[in-house]
Biopython code that builds the backbone (N, CA, C, O; Angstrom):
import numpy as np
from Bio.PDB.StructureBuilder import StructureBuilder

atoms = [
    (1, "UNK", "N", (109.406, 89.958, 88.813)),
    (1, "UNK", "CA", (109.436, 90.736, 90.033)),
    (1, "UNK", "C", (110.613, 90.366, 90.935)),
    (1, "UNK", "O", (110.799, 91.343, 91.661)),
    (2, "UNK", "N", (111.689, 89.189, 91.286)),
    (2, "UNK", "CA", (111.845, 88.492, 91.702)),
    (2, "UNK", "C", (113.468, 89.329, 91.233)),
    (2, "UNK", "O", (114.341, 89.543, 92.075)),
    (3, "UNK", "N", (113.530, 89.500, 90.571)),
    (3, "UNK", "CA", (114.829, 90.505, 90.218)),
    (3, "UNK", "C", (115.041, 92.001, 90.701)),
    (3, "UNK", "O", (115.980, 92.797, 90.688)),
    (4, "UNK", "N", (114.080, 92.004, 91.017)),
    (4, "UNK", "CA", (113.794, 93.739, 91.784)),
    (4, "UNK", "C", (114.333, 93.584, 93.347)),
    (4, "UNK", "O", (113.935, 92.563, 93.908)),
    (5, "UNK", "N", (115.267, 94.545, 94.194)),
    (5, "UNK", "CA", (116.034, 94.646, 94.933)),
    (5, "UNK", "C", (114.860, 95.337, 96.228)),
    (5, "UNK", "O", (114.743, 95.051, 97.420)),
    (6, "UNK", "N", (113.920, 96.609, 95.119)),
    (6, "UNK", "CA", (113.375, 97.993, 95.935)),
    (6, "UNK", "C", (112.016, 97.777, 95.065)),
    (6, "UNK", "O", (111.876, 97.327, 93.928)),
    (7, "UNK", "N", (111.282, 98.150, 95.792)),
    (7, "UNK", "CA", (109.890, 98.377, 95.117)),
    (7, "UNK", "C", (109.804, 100.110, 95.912)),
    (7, "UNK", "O", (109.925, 100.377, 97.107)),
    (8, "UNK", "N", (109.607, 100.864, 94.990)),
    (8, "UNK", "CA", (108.683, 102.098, 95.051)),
    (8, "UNK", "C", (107.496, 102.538, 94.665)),
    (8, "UNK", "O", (107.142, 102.580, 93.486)),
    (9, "UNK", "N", (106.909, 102.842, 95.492)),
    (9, "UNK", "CA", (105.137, 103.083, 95.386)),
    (9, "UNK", "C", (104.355, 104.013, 95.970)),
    (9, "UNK", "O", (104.540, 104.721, 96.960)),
    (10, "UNK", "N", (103.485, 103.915, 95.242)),
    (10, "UNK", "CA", (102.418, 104.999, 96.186)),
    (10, "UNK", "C", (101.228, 104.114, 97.131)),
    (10, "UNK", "O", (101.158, 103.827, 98.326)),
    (11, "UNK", "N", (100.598, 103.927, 96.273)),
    (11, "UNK", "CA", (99.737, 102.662, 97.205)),
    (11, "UNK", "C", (99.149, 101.301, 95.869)),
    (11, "UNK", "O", (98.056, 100.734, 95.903)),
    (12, "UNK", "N", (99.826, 101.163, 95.222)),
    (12, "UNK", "CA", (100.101, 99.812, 94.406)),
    (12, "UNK", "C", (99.400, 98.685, 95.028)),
    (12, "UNK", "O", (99.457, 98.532, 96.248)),
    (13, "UNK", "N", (98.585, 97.694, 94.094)),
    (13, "UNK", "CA", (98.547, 96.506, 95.151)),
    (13, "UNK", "C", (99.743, 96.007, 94.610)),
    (13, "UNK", "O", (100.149, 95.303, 95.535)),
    (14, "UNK", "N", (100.484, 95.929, 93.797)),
    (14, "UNK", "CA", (102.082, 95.051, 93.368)),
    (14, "UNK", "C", (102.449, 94.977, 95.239)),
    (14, "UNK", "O", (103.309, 94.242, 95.725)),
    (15, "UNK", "N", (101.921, 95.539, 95.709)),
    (15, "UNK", "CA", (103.113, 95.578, 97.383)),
    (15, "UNK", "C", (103.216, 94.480, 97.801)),
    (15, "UNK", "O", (104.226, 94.075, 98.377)),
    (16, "UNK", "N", (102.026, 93.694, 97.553)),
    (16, "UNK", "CA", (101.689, 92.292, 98.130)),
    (16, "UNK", "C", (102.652, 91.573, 97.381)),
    (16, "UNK", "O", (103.377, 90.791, 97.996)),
    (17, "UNK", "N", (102.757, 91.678, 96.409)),
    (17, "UNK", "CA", (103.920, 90.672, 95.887)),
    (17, "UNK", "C", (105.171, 90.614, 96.206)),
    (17, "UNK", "O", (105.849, 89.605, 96.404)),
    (18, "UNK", "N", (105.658, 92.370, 96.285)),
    (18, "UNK", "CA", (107.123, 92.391, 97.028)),
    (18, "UNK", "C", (106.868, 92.212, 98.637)),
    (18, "UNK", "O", (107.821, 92.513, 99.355)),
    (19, "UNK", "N", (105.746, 91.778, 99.227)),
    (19, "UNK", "CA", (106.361, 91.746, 100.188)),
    (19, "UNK", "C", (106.109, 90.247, 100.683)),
    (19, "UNK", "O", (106.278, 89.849, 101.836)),
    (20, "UNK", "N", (105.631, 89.424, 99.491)),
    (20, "UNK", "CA", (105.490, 88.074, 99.652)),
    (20, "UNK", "C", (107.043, 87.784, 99.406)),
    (20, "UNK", "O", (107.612, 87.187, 100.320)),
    (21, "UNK", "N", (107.735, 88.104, 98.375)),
    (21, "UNK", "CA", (109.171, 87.979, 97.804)),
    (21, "UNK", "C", (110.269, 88.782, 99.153)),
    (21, "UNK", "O", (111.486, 88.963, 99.152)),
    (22, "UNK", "N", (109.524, 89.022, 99.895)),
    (22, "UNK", "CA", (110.635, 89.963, 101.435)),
    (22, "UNK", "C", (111.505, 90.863, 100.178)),
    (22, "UNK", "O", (112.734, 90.913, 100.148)),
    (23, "UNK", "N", (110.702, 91.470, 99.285)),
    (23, "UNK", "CA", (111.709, 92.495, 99.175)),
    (23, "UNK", "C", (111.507, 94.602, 99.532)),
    (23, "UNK", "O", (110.334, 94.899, 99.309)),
    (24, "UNK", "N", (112.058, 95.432, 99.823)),
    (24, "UNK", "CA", (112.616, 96.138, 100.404)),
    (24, "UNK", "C", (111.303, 96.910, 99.674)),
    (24, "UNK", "O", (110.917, 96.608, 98.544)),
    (25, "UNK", "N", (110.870, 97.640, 100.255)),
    (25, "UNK", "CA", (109.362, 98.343, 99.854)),
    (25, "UNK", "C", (109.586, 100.131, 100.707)),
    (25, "UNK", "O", (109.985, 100.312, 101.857)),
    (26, "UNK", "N", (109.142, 101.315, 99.599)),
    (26, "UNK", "CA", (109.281, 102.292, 99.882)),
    (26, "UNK", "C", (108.253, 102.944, 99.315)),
    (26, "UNK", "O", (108.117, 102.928, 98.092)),
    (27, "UNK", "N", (107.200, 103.750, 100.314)),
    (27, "UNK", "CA", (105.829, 103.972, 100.109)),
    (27, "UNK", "C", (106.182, 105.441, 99.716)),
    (27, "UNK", "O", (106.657, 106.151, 100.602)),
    (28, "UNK", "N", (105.988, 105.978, 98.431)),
    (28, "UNK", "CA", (106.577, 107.573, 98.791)),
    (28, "UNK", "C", (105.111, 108.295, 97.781)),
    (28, "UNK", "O", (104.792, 108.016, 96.625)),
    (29, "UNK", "N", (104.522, 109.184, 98.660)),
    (29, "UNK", "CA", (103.005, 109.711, 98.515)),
    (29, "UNK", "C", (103.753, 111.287, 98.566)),
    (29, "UNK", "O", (104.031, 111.774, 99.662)),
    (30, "UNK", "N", (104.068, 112.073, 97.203)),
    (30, "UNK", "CA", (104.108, 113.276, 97.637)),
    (30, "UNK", "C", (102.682, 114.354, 97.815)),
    (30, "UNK", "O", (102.768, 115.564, 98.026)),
    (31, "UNK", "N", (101.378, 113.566, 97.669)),
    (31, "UNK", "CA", (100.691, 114.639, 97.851)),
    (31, "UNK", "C", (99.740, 113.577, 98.740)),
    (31, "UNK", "O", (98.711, 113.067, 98.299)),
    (32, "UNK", "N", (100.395, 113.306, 100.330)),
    (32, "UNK", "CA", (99.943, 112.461, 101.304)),
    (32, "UNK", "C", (98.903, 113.456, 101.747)),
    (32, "UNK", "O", (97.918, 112.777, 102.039)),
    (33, "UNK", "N", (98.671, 114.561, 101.916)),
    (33, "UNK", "CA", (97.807, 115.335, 102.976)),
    (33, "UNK", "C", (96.854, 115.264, 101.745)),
    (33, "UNK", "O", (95.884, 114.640, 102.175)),
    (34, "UNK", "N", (96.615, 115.582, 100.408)),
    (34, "UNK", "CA", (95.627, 115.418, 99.804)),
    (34, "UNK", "C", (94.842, 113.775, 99.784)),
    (34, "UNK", "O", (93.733, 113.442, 100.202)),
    (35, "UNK", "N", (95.511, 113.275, 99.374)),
    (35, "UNK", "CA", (95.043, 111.582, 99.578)),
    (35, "UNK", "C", (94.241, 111.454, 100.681)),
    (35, "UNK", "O", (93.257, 110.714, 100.687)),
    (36, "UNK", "N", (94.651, 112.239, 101.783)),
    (36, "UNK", "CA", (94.042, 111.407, 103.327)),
    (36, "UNK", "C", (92.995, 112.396, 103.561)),
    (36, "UNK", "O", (92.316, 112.303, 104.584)),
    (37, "UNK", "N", (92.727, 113.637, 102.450)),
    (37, "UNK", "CA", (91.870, 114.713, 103.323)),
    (37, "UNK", "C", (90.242, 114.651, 103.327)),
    (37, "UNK", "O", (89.463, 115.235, 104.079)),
    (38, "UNK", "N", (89.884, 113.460, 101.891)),
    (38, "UNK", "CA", (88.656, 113.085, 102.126)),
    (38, "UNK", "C", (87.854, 113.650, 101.135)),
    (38, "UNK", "O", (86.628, 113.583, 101.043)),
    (39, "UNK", "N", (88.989, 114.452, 100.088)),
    (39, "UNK", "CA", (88.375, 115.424, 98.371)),
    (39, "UNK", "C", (87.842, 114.389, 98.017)),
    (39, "UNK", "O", (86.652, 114.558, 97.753)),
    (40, "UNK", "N", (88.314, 113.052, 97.851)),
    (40, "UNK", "CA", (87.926, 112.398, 96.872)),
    (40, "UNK", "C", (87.359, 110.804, 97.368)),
    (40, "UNK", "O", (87.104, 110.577, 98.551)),
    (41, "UNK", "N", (87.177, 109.556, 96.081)),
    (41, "UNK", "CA", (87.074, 108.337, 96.196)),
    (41, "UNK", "C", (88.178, 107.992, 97.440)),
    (41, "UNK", "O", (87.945, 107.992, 98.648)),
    (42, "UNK", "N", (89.161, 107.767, 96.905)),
    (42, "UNK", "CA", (90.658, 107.565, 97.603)),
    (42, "UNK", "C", (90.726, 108.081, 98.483)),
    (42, "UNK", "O", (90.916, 109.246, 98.134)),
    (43, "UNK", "N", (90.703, 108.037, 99.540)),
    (43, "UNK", "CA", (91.311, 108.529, 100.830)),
    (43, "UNK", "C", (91.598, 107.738, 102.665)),
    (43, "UNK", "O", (91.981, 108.274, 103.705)),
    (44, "UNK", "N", (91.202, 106.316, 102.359)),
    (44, "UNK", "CA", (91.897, 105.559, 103.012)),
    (44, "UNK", "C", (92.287, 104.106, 102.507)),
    (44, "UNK", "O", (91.905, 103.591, 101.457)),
    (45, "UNK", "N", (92.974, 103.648, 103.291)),
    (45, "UNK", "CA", (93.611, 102.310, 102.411)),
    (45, "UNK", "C", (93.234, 100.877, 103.280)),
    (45, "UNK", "O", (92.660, 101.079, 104.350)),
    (46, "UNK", "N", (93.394, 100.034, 103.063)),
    (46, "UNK", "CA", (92.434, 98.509, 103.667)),
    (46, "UNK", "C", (94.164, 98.523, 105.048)),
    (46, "UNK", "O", (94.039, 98.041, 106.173)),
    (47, "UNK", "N", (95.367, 99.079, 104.619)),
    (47, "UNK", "CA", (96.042, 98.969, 105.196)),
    (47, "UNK", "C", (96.927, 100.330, 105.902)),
    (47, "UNK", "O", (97.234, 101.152, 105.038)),
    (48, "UNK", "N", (97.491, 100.785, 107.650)),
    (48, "UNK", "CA", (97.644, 102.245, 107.051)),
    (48, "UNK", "C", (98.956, 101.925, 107.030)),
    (48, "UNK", "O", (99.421, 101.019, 107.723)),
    (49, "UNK", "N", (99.958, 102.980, 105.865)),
    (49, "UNK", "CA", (100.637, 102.785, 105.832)),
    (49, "UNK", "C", (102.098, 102.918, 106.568)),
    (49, "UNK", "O", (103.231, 102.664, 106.159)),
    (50, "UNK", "N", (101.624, 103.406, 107.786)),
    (50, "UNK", "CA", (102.841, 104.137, 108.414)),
    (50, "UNK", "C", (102.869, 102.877, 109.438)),
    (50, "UNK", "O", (103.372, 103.005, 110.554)),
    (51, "UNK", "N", (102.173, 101.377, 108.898)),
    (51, "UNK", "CA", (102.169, 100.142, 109.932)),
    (51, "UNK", "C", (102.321, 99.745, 109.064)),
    (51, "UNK", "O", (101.398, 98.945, 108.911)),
    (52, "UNK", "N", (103.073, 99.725, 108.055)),
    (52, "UNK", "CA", (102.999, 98.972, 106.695)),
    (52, "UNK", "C", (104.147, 97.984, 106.341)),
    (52, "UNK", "O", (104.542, 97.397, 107.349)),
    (53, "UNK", "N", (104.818, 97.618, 105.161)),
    (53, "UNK", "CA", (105.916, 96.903, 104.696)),
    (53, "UNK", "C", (107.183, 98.349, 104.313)),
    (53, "UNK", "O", (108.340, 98.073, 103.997)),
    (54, "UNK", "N", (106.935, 99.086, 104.366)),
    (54, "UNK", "CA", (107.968, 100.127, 104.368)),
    (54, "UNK", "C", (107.731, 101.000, 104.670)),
    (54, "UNK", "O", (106.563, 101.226, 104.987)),
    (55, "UNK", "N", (108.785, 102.066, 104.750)),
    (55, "UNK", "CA", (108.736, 103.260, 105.002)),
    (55, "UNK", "C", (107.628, 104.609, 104.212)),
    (55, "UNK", "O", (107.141, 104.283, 103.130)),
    (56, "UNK", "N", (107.368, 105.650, 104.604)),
    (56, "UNK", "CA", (106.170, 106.353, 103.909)),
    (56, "UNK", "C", (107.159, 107.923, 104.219)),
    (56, "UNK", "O", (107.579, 108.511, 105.215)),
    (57, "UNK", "N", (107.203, 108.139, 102.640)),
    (57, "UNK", "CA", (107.861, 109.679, 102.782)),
    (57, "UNK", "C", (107.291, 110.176, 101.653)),
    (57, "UNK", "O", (106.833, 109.612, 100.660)),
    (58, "UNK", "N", (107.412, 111.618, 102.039)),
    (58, "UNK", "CA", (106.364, 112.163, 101.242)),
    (58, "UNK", "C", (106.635, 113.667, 100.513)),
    (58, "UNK", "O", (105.829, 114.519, 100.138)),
    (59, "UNK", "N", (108.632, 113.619, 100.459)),
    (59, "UNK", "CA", (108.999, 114.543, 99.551)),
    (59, "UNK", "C", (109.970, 114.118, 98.729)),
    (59, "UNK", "O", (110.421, 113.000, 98.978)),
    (60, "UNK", "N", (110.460, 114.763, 97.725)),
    (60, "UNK", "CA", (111.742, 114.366, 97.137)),
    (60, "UNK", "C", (112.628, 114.156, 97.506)),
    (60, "UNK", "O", (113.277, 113.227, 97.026)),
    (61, "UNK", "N", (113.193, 115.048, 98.738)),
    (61, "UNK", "CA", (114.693, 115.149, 99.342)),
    (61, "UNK", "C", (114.254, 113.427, 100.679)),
    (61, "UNK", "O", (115.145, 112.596, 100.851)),
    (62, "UNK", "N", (113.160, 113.292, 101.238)),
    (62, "UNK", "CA", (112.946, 112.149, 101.626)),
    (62, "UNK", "C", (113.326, 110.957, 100.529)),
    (62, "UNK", "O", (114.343, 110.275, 100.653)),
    (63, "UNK", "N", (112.486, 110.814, 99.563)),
    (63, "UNK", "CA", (112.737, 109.684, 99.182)),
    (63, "UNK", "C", (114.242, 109.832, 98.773)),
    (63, "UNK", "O", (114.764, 108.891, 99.370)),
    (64, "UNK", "N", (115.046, 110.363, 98.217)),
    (64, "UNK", "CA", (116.003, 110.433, 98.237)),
    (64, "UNK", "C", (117.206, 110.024, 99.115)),
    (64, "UNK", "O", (118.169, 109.536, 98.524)),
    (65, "UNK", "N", (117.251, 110.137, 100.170)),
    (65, "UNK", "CA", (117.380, 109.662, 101.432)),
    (65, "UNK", "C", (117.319, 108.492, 101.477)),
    (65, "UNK", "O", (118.259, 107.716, 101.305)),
    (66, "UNK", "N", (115.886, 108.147, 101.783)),
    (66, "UNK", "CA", (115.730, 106.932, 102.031)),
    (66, "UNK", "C", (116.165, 105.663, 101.278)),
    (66, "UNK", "O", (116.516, 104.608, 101.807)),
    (67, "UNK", "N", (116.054, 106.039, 99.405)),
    (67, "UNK", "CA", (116.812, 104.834, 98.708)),
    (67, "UNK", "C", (118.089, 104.922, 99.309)),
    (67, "UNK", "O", (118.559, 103.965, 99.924)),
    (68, "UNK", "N", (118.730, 106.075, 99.168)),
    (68, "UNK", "CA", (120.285, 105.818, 99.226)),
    (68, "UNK", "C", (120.644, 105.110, 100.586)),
    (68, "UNK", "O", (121.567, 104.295, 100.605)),
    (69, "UNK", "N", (119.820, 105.454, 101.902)),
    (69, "UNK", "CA", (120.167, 104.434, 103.026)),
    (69, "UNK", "C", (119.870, 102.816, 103.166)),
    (69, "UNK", "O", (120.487, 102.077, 103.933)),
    (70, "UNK", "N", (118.333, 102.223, 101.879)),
    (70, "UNK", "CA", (118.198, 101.376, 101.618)),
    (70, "UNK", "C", (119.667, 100.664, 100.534)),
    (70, "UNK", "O", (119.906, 99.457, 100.566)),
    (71, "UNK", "N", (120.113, 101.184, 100.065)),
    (71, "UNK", "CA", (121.081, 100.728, 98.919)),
    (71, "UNK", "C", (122.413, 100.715, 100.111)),
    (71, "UNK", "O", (122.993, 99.641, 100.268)),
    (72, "UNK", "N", (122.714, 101.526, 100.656)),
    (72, "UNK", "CA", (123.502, 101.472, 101.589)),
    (72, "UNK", "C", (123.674, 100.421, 102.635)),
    (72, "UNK", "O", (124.749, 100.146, 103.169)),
    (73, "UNK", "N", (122.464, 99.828, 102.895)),
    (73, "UNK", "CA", (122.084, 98.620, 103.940)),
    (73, "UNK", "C", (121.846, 97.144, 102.859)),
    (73, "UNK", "O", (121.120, 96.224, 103.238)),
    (74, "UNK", "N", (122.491, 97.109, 101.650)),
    (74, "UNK", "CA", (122.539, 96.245, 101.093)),
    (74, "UNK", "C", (120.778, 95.683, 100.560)),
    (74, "UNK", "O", (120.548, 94.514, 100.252)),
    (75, "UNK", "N", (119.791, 96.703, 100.552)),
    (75, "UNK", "CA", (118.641, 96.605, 100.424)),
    (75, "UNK", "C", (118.065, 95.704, 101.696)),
    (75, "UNK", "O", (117.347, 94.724, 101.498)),
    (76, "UNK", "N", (118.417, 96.097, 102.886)),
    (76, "UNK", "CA", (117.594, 95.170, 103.998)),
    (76, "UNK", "C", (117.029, 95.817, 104.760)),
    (76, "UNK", "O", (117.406, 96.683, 105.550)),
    (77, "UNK", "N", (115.826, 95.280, 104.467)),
    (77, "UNK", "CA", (114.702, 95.909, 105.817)),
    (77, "UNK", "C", (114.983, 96.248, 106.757)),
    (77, "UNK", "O", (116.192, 96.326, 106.973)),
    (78, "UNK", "N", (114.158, 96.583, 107.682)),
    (78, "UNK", "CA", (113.768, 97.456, 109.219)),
    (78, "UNK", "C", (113.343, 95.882, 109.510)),
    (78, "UNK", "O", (112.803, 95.049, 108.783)),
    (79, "UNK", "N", (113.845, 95.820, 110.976)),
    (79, "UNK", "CA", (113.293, 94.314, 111.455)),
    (79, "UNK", "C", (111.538, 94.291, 111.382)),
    (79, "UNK", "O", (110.911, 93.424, 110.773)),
    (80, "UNK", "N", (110.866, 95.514, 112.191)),
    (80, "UNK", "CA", (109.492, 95.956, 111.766)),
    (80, "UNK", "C", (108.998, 95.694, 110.793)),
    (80, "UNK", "O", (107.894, 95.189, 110.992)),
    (81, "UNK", "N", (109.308, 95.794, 109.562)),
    (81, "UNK", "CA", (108.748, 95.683, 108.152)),
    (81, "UNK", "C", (109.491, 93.926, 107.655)),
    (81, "UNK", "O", (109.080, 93.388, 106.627)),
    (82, "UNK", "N", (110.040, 93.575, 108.105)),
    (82, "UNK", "CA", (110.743, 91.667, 107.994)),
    (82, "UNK", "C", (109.632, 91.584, 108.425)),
    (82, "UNK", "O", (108.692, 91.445, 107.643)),
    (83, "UNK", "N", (109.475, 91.633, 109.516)),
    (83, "UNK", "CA", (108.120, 90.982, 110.854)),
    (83, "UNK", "C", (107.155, 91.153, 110.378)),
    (83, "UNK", "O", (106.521, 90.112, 110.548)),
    (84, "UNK", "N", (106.368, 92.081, 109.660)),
    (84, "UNK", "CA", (104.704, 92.764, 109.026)),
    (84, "UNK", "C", (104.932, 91.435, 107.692)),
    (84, "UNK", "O", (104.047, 90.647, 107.359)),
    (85, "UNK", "N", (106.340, 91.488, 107.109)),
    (85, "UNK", "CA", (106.112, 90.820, 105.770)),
    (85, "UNK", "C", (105.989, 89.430, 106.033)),
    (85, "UNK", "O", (105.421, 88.841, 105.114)),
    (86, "UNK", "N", (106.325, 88.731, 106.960)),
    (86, "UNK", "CA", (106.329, 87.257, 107.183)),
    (86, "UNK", "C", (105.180, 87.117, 108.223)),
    (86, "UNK", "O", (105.080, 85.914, 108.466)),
    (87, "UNK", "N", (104.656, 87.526, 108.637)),
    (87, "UNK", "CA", (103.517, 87.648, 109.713)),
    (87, "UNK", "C", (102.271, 87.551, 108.716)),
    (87, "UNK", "O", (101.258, 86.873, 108.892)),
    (88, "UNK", "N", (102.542, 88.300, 107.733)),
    (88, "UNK", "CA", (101.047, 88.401, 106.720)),
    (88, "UNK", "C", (100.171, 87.052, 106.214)),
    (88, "UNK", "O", (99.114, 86.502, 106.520)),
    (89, "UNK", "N", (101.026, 86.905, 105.464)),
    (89, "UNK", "CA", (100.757, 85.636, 104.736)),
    (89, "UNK", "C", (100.872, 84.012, 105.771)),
    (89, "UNK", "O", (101.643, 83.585, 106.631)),
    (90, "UNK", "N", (99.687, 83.531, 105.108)),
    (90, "UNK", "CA", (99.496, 82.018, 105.647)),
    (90, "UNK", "C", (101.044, 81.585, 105.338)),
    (90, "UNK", "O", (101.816, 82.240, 104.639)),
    (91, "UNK", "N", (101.356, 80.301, 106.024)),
    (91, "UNK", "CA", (102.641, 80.199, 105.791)),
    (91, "UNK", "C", (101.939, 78.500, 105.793)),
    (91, "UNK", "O", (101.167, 78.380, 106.744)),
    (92, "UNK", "N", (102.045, 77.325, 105.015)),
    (92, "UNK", "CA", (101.829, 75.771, 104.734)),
    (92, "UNK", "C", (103.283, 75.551, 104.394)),
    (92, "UNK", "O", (104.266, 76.281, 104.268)),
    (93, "UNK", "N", (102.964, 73.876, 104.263)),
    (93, "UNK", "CA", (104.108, 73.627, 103.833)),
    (93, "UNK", "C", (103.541, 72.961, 102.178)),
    (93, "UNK", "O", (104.256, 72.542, 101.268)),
    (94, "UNK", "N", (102.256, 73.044, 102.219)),
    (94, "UNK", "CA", (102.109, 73.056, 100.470)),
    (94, "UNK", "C", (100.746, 73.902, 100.095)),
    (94, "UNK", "O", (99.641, 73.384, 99.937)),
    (95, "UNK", "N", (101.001, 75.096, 100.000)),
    (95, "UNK", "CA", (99.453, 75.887, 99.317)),
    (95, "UNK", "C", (98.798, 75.061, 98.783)),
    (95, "UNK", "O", (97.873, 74.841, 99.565)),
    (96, "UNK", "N", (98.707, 74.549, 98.067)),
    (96, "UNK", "CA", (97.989, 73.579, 96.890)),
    (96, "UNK", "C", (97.072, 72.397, 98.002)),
    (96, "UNK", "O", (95.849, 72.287, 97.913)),
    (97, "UNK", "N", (97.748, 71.741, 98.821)),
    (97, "UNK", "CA", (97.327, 70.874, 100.191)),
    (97, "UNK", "C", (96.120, 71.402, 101.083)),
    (97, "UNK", "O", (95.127, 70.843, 101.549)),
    (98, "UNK", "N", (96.777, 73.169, 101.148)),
    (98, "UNK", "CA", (96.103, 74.000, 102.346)),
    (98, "UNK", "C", (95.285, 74.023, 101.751)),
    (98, "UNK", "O", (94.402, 73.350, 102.281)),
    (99, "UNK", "N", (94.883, 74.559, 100.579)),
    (99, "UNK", "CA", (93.963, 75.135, 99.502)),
    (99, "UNK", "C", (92.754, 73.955, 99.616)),
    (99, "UNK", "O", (91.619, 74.170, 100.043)),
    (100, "UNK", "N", (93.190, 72.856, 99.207)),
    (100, "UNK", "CA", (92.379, 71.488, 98.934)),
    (100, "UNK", "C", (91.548, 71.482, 100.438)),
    (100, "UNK", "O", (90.331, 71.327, 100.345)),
    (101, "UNK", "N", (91.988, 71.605, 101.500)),
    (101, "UNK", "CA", (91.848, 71.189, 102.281)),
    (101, "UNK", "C", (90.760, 72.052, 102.943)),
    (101, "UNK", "O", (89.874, 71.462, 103.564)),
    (102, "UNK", "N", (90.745, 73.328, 102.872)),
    (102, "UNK", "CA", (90.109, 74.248, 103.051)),
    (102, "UNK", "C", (88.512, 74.178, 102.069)),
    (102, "UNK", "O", (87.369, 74.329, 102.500)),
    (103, "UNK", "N", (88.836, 73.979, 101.060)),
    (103, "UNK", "CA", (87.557, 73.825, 100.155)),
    (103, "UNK", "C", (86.531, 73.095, 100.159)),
    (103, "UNK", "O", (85.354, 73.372, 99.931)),
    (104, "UNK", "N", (87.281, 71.667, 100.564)),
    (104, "UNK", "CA", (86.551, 69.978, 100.982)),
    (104, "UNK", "C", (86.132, 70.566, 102.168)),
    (104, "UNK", "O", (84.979, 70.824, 101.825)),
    (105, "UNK", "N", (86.226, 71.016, 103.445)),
    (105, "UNK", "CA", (85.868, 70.992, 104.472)),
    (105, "UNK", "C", (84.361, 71.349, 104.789)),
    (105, "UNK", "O", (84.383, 72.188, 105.690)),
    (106, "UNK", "N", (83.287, 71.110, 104.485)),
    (106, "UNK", "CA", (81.755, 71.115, 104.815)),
    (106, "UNK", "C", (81.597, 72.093, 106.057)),
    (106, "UNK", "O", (81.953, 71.752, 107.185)),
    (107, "UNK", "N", (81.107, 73.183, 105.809)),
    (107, "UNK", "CA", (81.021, 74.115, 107.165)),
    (107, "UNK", "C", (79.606, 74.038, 107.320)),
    (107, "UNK", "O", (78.984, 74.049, 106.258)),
    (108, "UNK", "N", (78.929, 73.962, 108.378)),
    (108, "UNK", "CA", (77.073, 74.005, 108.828)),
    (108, "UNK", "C", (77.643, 75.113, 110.057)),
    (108, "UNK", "O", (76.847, 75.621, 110.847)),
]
sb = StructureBuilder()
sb.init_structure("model")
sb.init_model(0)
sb.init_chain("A")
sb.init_seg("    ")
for serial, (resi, resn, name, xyz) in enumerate(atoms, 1):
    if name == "N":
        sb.init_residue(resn, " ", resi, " ")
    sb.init_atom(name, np.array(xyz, "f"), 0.0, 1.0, " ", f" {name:<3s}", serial, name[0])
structure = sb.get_structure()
């Protein structure tokens, strides 16, 4: 994953990974008004996406656009979507420590 510049998606959990890796995330849903209208299972997400790790477009000539201004900006985020991606995640200075530490702890 770690070689990938752009992640494109619809609603993937892979997002969590690119956006653990801060890399450049583009949500593109061309049939967004069906997804959200409530036909089906699917129709909201644990996260929404228009507060998300990237941008959300939802035609061809959009996404289109949008890579080429991402590739254009050397693949770098919106300060907004830096901030959502480093804000998320616990941040330790050893998971493995935090982890231990959290488990041992006896809660009443």
């Amino acid at each position: 994953l770690s070689d990938y510049k752009l992640f494109i998606t619809d609603f993937s959990s892979f997002v969590f990974d690119f956006a653990f890796l801060n890399r450049a995330v583009l949500f593109f849903i061309p049939d967004y008004a069906e997804f959200i209208c409530g036909n089906h299972l699917y129709n909201k997400l644990d996260m929404d996406l228009k507060d998300s790790f990237g941008k959300l477009v939802t035609n061809s000539s959009s996404v289109i656009k949008e890579i080429s201004n991402i590739v254009k900006n050397d693949f770098q985020m919106e300060d907004a979507h830096k901030e959502r991606m480093n804000d998320f995640f616990y941040q330790h200075k050893s998971y493995r420590e935090a982890l231990y530490q959290k488990l041992t702890n006896e809660e009443n």
